[in-house]
N, C-alpha and C positions, 0 to 999 in steps of 0.2 A: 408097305403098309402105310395108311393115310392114318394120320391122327384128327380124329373128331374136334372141334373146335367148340370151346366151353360155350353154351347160349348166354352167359351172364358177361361174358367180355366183348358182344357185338356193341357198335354205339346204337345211339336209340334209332335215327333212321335208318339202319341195317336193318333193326329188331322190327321194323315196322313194317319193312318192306318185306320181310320173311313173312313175318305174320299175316300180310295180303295176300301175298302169293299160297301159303298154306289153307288161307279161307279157300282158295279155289281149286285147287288142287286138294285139299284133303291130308298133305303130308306135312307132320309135325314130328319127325324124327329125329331134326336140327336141334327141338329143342332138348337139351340136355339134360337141363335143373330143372323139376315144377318152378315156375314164379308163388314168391309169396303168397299167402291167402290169408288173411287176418283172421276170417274163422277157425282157424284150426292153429293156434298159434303157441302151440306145443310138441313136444316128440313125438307122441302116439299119433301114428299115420293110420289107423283102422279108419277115425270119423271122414279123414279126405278122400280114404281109398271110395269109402261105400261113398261118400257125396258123388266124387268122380264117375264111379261106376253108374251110378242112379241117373247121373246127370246125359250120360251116355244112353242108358235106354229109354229115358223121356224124350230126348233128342232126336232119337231115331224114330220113337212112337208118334211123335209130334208131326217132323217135319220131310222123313221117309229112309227109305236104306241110305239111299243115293247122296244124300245130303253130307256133304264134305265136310263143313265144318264140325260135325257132331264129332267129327276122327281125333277133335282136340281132347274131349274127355276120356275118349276111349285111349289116348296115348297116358295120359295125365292117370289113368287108373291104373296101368302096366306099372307107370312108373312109381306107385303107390301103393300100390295091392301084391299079395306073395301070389303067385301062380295057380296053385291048390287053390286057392281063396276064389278067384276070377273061374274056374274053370267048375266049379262049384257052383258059384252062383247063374253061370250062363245058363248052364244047367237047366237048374230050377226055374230061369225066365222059360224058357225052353219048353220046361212041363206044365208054367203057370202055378207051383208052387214057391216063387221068390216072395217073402212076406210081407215085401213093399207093395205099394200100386203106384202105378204110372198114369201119367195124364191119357186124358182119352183123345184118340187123334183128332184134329180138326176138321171141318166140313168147312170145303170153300164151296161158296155158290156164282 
């Protein structure tokens, strides 16, 4: 059995160099901890989760499935959000009943 390595012990150009490579690649499973967010700068994880999750399907609406780096929010909401919560709301994206709105995709010309 391999022991996972804490993401808050890499030095910063480890952490940087993971982080490029995860823009491209799409895999952010290295990271361990969420990093900080000053908005949310209390115990209650509900406001990060749904930021995270939100952040994850404007992401996708915006800039397409395939778009790798959106994989960062969508890790950052797992690691935020209780299951039931996520699988709930996919849901409702799903049916078009989620009671957010998402940006409207862009038109390139």
């Amino acid at each position: 059995m391999t022991v996972m390595e804490n993401s808050n012990d890499l030095s910063v150009d480890e952490y940087k160099a993971r982080c490029k490579k995860s823009r491209e690649t799409g895999d952010y499973s290295w990271v361990t901890n969420p990093p900080y967010d000053p908005r949310f700068p209390n115990v209650n994880r509900m406001p990060n989760c749904k930021e995270n999750f939100m952040a994850f399907q404007a992401c996708k609406k915006l800039n397409g499935e395939d778009y790798k780096p959106c994989n960062f929010f969508d890790h950052m909401s797992k690691m935020y959000c209780h299951s039931f919560i996520l699988e709930e709301w996919n849901e409702q994206v799903e049916n078009g009943t989620f009671p957010y709105k998402f940006p409207k995709k862009k038109h390139h010309k």
